[in-house]
C-alpha positions as CSV (number, residue, x, y, z in Angstrom):
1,X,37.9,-1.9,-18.5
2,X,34.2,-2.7,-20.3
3,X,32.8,-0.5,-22.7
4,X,29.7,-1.5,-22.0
5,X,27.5,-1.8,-18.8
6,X,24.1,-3.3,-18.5
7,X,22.0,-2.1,-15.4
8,X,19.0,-3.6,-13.9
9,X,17.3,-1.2,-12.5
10,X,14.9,-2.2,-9.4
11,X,17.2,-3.5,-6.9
12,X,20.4,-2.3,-8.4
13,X,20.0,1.1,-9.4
14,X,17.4,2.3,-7.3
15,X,15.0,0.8,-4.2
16,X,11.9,0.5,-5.5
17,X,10.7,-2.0,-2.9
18,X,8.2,0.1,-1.0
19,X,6.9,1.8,-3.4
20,X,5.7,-1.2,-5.5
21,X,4.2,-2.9,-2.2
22,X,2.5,-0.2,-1.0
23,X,1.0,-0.1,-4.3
24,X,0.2,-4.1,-4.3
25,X,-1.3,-3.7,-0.9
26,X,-3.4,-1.1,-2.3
27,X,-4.8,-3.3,-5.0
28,X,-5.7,-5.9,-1.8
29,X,-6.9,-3.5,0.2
30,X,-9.8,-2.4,-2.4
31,X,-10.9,-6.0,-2.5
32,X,-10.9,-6.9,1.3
33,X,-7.8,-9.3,0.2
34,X,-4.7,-10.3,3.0
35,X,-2.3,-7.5,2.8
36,X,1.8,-8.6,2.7
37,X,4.6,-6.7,4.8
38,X,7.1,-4.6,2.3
39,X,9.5,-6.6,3.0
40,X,7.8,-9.9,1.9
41,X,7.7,-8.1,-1.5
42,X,11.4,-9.2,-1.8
43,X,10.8,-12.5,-3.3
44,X,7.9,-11.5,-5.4
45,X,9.3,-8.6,-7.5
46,X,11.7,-8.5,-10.7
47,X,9.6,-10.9,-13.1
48,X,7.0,-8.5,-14.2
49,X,4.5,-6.1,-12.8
50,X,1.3,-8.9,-13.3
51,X,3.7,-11.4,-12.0
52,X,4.3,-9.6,-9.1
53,X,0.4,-8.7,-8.7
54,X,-0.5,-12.2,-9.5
55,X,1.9,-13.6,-6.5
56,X,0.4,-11.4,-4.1
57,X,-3.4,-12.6,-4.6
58,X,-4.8,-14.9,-2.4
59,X,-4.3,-18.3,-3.8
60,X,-8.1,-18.7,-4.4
61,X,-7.7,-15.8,-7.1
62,X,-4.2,-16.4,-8.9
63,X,-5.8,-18.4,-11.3
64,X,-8.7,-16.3,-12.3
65,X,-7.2,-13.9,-14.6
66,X,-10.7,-11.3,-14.6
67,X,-9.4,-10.3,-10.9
68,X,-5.3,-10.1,-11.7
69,X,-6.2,-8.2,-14.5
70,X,-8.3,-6.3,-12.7
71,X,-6.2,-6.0,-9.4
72,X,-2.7,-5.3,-11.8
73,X,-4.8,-2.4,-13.2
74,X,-5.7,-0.3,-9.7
75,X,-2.1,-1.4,-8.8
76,X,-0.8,0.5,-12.0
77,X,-3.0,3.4,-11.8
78,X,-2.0,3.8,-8.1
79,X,1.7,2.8,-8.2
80,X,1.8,5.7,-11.3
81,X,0.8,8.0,-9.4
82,X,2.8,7.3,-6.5
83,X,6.3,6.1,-8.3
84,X,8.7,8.1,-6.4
85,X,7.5,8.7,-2.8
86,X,9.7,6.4,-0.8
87,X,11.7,5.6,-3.9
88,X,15.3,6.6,-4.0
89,X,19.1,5.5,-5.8
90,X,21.1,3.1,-3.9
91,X,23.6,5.4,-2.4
92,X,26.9,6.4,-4.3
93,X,25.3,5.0,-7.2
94,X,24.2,8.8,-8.7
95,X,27.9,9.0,-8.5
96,X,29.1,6.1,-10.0
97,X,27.2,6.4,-13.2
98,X,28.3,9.9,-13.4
99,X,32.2,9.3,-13.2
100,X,31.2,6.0,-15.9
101,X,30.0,8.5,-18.3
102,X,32.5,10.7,-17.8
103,X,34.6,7.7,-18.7
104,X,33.2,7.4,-21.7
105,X,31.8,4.1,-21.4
106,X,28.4,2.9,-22.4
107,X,25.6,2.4,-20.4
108,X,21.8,1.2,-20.4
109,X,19.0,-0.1,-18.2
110,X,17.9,-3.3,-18.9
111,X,14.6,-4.2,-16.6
112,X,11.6,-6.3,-16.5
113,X,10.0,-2.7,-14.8
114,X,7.4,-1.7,-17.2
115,X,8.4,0.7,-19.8
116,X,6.9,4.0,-18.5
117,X,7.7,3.6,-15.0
118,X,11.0,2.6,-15.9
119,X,11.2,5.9,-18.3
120,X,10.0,8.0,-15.3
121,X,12.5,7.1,-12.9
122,X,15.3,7.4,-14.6
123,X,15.0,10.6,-15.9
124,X,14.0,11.6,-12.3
125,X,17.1,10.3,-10.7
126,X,19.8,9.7,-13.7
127,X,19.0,12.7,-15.8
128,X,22.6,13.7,-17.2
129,X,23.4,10.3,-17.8
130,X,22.7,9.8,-21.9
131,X,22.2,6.2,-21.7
132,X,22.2,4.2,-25.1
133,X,19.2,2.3,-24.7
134,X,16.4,2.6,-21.8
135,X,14.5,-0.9,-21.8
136,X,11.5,-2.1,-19.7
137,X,8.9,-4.4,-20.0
138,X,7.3,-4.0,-23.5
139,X,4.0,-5.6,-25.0
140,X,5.5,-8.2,-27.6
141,X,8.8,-7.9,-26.4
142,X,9.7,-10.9,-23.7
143,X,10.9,-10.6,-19.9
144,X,14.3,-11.2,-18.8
145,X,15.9,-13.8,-18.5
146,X,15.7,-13.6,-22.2
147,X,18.4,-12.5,-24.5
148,X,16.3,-10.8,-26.3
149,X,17.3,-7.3,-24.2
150,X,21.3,-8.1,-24.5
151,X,21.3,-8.1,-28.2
152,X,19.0,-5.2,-28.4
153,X,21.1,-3.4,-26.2
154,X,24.2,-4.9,-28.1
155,X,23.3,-3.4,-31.1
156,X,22.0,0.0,-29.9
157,X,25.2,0.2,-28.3
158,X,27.4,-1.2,-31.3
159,X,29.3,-3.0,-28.9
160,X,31.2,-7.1,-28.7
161,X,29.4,-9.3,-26.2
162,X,32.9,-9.3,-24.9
163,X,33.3,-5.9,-23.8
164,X,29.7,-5.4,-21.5
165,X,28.9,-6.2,-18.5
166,X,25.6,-6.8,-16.7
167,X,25.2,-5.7,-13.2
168,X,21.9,-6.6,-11.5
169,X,20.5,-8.2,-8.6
170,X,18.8,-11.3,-8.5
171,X,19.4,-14.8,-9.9
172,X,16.9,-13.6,-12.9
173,X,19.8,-11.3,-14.1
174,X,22.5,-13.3,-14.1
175,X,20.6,-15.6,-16.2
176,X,19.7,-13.3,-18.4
177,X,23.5,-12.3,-19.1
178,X,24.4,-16.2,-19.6
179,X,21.9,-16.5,-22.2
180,X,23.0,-13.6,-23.8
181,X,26.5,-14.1,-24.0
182,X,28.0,-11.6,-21.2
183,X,29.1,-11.1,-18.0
184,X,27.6,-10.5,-14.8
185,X,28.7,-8.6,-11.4
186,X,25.7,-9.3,-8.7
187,X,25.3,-6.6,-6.0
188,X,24.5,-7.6,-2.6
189,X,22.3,-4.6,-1.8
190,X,19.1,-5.7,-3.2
191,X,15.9,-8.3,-3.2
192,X,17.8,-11.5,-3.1
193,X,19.9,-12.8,-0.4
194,X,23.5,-14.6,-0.7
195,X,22.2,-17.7,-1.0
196,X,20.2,-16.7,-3.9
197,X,23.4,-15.3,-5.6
198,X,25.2,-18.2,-4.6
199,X,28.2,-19.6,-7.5
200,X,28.1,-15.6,-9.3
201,X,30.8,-12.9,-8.6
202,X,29.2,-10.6,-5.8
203,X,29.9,-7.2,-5.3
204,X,28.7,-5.6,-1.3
205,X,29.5,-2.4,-1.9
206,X,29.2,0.2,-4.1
207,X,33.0,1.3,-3.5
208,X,33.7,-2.6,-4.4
209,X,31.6,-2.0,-7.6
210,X,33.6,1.1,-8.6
211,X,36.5,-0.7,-7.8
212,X,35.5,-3.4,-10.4
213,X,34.3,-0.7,-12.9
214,X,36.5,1.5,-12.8
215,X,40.4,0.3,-12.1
């Protein structure tokens, strides 16, 4: 059994998806911009809240950083105020983290989410949970796939490389555990299809998760 679990958060955790496009759209809408479907969002998210912005501009803008900035900054102040309306934990996964607590085994969120949102939502949905490190998106620190957030976590944790786990969703993740040394479970429930997950150890299910968790 590990001693250590690594979440990502949007997309594994909890479904973020449209929340953070309604928010985008939002930013497009104040400029007369093309506005995306939610579920186009898919492909843009886990890289980074400019990222994200940045992929939803029109072409014509996505290199003028004045109006990304500018856009990323209405999306921010909107999304902020807006965080949790359609947002909500993957079912069973309130659950899980309880009984892995319980368990006594270590737990943190690793995301590229920036820090505050990723503060807010998880002491909205996973209050009881004391997790050993809560990571976003910091200024100086870099994004995932970067090891950078494994050792970090590592050593917050005081655990070996060879005891945690990371558990995410998207190919992003599962690099970010290689280069840092670990293991990865991908679950199927979130922004990236199969064949984006394609050659990793998939879980479909939370029950299949626990079962992996927690034998």
């Amino acid at each position: 059994m590990r001693k250590l679990i690594l979440w990502d958060l949007d997309g594994t955790l909890i479904d973020t998806l449209e929340d953070l496009g309604t928010a985008v759209n939002h930013a497009l809408a104040l400029r007369g911009w093309p506005l995306h479907e939610v579920p186009d969002y898919r492909r843009m998210v886990g890289h980074g809240v400019r990222n994200l912005v940045l992929q939803a501009l029109p072409p014509e803008h996505q290199a003028d950083d004045t109006a990304v900035d500018a856009a990323l900054n209405d999306f921010k102040e909107y999304y902020s105020a807006h965080i949790d309306v359609h947002t909500r934990p993957y079912p069973g996964m309130q659950q899980l983290l309880a009984d892995l607590d319980k368990a006594g085994i270590k737990m943190a969120v690793t995301s590229n989410k920036f820090q505050e949102g990723t503060d807010h939502l998880i002491r909205e949905f996973f209050p009881e949970i004391a997790f050993v490190a809560i990571l976003g998106n910091r200024p100086g620190y870099p994004l995932k796939p970067s090891p950078e957030i494994v050792e970090e976590v590592l050593a917050a944790a005081g655990i070996d490389r060879a005891d945690a786990l990371l558990v995410g969703d998207s190919p992003t993740d599962m690099r970010t555990a290689a280069n840092g040394g670990i293991d990865a479970l991908a679950v199927a429930w979130g922004y990236r299809s199969a064949e984006d997950l394609a050659g990793h150890c998939i879980v479909h299910s939370v029950d299949e998760l626990r079962a992996a968790l927690l034998p």
